[in-house]
C-alpha positions in Angstrom: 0.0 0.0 0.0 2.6 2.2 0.9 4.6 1.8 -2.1 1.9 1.7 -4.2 0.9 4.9 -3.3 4.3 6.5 -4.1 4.1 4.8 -7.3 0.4 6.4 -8.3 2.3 9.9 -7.4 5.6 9.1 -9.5 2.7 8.2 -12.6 0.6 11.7 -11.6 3.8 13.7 -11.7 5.3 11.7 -14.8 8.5 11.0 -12.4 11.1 8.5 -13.8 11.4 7.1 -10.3 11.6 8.9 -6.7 15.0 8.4 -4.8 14.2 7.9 -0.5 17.4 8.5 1.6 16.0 9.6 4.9 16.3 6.9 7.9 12.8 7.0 8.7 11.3 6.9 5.6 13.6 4.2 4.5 11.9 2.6 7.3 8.3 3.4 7.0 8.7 2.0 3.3 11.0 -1.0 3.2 11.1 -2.3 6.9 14.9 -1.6 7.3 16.6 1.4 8.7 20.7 0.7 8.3 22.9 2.3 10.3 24.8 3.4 7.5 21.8 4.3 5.4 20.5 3.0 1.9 18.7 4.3 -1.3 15.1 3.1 -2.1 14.7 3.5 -5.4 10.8 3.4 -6.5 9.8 3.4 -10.1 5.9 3.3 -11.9 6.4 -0.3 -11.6 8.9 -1.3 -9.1 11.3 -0.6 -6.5 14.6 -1.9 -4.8 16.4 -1.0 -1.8 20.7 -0.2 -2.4 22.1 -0.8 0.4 26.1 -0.7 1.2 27.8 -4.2 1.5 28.3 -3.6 5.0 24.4 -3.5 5.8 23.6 -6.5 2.9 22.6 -9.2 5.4 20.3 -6.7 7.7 18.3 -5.2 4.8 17.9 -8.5 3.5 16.6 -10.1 6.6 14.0 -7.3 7.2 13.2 -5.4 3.7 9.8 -5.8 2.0 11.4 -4.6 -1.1 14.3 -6.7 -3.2 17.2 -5.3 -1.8 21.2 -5.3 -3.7 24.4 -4.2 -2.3 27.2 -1.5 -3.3 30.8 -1.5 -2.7 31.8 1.7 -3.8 30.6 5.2 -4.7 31.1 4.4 -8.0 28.9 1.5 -8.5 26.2 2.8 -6.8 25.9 5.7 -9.2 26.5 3.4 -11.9 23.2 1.5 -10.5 21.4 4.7 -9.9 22.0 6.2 -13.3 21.0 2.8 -15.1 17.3 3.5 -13.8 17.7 6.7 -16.3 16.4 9.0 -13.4 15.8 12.1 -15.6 12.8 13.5 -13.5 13.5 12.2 -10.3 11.3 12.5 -6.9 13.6 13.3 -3.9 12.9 14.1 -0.2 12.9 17.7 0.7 15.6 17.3 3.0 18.0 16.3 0.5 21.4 18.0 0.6 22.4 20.1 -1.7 25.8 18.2 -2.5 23.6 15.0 -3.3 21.6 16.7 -5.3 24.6 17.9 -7.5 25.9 14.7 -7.3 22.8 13.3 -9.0 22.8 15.4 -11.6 26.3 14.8 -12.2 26.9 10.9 -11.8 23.1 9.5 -12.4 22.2 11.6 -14.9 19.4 13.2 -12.8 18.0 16.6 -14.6 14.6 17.6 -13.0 14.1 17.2 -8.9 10.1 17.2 -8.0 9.5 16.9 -4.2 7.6 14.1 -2.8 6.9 15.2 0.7 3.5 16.0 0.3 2.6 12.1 -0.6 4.6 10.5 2.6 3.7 13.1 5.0 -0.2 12.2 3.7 0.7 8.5 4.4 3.0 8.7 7.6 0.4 11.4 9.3 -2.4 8.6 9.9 -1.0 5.7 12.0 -1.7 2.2 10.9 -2.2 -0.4 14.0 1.2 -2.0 13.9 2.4 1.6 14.6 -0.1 2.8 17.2 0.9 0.0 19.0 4.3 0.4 18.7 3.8 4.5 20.3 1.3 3.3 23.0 4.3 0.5 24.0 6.7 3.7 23.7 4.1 5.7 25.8 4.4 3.0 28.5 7.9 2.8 28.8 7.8 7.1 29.5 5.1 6.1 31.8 7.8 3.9 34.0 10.4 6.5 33.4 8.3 9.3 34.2 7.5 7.2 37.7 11.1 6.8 38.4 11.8 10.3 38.0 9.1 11.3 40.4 10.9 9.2 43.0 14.3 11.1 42.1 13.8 14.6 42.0 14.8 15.7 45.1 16.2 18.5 47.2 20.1 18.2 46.4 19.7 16.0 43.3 21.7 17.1 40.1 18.9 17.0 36.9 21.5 15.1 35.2 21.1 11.8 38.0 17.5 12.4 37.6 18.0 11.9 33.7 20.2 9.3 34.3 17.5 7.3 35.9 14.5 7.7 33.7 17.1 7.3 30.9 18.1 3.6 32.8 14.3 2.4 33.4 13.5 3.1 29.7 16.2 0.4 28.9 15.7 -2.1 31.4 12.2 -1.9 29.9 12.7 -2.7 26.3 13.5 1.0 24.6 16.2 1.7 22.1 16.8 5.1 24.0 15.7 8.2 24.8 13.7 9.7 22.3 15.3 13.1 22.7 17.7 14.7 24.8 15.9 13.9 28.1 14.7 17.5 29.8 14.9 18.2 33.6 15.0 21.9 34.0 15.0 23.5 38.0 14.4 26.6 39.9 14.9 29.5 37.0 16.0 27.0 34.3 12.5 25.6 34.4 11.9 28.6 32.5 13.5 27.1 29.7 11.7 25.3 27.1 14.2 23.2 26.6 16.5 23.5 29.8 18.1 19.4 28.9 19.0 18.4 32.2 22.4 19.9 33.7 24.4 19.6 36.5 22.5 22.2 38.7 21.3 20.5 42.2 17.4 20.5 42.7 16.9 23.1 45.5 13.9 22.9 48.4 10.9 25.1 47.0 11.9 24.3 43.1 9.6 24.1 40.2 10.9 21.0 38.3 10.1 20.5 34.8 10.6 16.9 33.5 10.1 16.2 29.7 11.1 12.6 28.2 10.2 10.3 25.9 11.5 6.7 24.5 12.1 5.4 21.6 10.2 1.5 21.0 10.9 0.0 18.0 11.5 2.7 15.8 8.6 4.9 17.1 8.4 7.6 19.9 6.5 8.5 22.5 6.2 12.4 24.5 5.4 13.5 27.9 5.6 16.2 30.4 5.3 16.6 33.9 6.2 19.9 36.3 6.5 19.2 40.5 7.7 21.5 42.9 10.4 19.7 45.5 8.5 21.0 48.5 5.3 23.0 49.4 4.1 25.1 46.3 4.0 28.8 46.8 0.8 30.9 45.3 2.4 32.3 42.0 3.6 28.8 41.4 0.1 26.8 41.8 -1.5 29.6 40.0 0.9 29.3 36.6 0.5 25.1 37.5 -3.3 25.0 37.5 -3.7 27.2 34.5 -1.8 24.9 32.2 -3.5 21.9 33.5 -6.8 23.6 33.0 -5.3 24.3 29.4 -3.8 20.8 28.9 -6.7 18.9 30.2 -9.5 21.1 27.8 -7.2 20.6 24.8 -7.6 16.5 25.2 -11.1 16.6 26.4 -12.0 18.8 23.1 -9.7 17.3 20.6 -11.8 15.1 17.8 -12.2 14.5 14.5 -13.0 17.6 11.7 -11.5 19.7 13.9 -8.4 21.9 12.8 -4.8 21.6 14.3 -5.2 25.3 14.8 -8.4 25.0 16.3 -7.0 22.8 19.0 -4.1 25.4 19.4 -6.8 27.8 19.8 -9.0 26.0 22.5 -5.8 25.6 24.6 -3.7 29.0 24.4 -7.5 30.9 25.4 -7.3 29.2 28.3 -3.8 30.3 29.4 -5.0 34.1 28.3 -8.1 33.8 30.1 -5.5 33.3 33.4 -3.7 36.4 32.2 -0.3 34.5 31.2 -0.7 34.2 27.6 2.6 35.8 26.6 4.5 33.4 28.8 3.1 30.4 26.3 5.4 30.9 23.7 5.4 27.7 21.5 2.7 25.9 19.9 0.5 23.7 21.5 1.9 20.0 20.3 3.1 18.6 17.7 2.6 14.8 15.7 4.7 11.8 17.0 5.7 9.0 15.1 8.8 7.6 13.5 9.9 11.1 14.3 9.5 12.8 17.8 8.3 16.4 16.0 6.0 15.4 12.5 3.1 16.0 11.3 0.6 18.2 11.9 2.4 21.3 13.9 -1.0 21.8 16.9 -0.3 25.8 16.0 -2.1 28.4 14.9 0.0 28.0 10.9 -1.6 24.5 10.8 -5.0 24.2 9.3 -4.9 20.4 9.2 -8.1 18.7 10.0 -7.6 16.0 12.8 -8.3 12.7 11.6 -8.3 9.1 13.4 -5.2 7.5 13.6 -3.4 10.8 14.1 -1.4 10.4 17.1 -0.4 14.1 19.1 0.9 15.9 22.1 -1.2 18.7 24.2 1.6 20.4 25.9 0.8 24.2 27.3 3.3 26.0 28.9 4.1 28.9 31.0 7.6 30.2 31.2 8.5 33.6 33.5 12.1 34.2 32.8 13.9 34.4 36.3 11.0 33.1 38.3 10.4 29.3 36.6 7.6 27.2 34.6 5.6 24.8 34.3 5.0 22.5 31.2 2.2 19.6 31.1 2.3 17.3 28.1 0.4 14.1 27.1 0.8 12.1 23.8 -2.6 11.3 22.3 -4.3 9.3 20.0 -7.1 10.7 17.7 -10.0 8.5 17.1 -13.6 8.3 16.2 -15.2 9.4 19.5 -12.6 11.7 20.6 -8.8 12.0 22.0 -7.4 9.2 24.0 -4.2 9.5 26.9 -1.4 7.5 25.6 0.8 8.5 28.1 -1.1 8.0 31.8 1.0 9.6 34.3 -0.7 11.6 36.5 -1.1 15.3 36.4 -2.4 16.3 39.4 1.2 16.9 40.8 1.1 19.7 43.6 
């Protein structure tokens, strides 16, 4: 199905084939992500995964396409250039240099980008991948749990890190699905204050954002405690993100607009007068990727659909006092939004 559909796109576009590079793409289409990379090459009628010699016996053990090998530079362009690639579909993150290099070695003349038709295909989640992200989602879960237990007065947010990083191992991840986030005190003020070697201090917000990576697929969540009894300003800025953060999944559904959602969520943090300390969007997709498709902001008019799978992460940041962030990943679906990730919010 997935192939096909590039194929129907190479014949709309009157492509001589479509050249896929990227690791994740390499994986939603063939079933194989080397370490060292490959090129799936698709045609109107076919495809074939080129793979160097090194990574032969992996692709071939896991590829749903025929796969061949390469030794040198040489012979693969030789390979590539034998499919005549004239018009040729390529990714729009390809590098300049390979694009040059296309022209010059494969005989490459026209580049058309083909992101539009896997970004249609990757944004809707087929089962196999939902339950690879709500197995991901679990593992945060555990992690998130562990960290709870951590974060303490006198703890450095790198141990803290270190131990959610630990559990997600011991429980089946590849790693972390992003440099794992454990911002204190003032840094919590930092959208993405990636844990340091500052010492937790009584009284501290504590902002604690991780996810894992299961199988090739990620999972998102956020949590904010304070280490201690709260003060006012703090539960103020807490319970108007999880007022936000809880109507964004109660209201997020089908036919509804990733702006829409944005919407819903940042009038909440406005109606508690903070809305120019939420200064990102409002989620973003998860997948084979931790940020994809859509962006929940107010640029994205993307209609939710089932099978999407998102985050619904408000935030307030107030540079030199702290923040707060809350952050669920979510699953869209017929009747509504559903928690992936479970950990509880109610935190001080």
């Amino acid at each position: 199905m997935r192939i096909k559909r590039l194929q129907e796109f190479i014949n709309e576009h009157e492509l001589d084939a479509a050249l896929i590079t990227r690791r994740e793409n390499l994986f939603y289409f063939t079933g194989s992500a080397p370490v060292l990379g490959g090129y799936l090459v698709v045609t109107p009628d076919d495809a074939l995964f080129i793979v160097p010699e090194l990574e032969y016996e992996e692709a071939k053990a896991n590829s749903k396409v025929p796969v061949e090998k390469f030794k040198t530079g040489k012979e693969l362009y030789e390979r590539l250039s034998s499919f005549r690639p004239r018009k040729l579909g390529i990714e729009g993150k390809t590098s300049f240099s390979t694009v040059q290099t296309l022209k010059e070695k494969a005989g490459a003349k026209d580049f058309v980008p083909i992101d539009e038709v896997i970004r249609d295909l990757r944004i809707i989640k087929e089962a196999g991948e939902i339950e690879a992200i709500k197995a991901a989602c679990g593992i945060a879960d555990m992690a998130m749990m562990a960290a709870l237990e951590e974060a303490s007065e006198g703890k450095r947010e790198r141990e803290v890190a270190a131990r959610m990083e630990y559990v997600m191992k011991m429980n089946g991840a590849e790693k972390p699905a992003f440099d794992t986030i454990v911002a204190s005190g003032p840094r919590s003020a930092l959208p993405h204050g990636v844990a340091s070697d500052r010492r937790i201090e009584r009284g501290d917000l504590v902002v604690i954002d991780e996810g894992a990576l299961y199988r090739h697929y990620n999972s998102d969540m956020t949590r904010t405690i304070v280490v201690g009894s709260p003060n006012e300003k703090q539960k103020d800025i807490y319970y108007a993100v999880l007022e936000a953060q809880r109507k964004g999944v109660e209201v997020a559904r089908p036919g509804m607009t990733a702006k829409e959602l944005d919407t819903v969520v940042r009038d909440v943090i406005a109606e508690y007068g903070y809305g120019d300390y939420f200064i990102h969007s409002t989620g973003h997709g998860v997948g084979l990727e931790i940020h994809e498709w859509p962006r929940v902001s107010q640029t994205d008019d993307t209609e939710l659909r089932p099978g999407m799978v998102i985050t619904v992460e408000p935030g307030i940041y107030i540079p030199g006092f702290g923040g707060v962030r809350i952050e669920d990943t979510i699953l869209i679906t017929e009747g509504g939004a559903v928690r992936l990730t479970r950990t509880e919010r109610e935190l001080i």
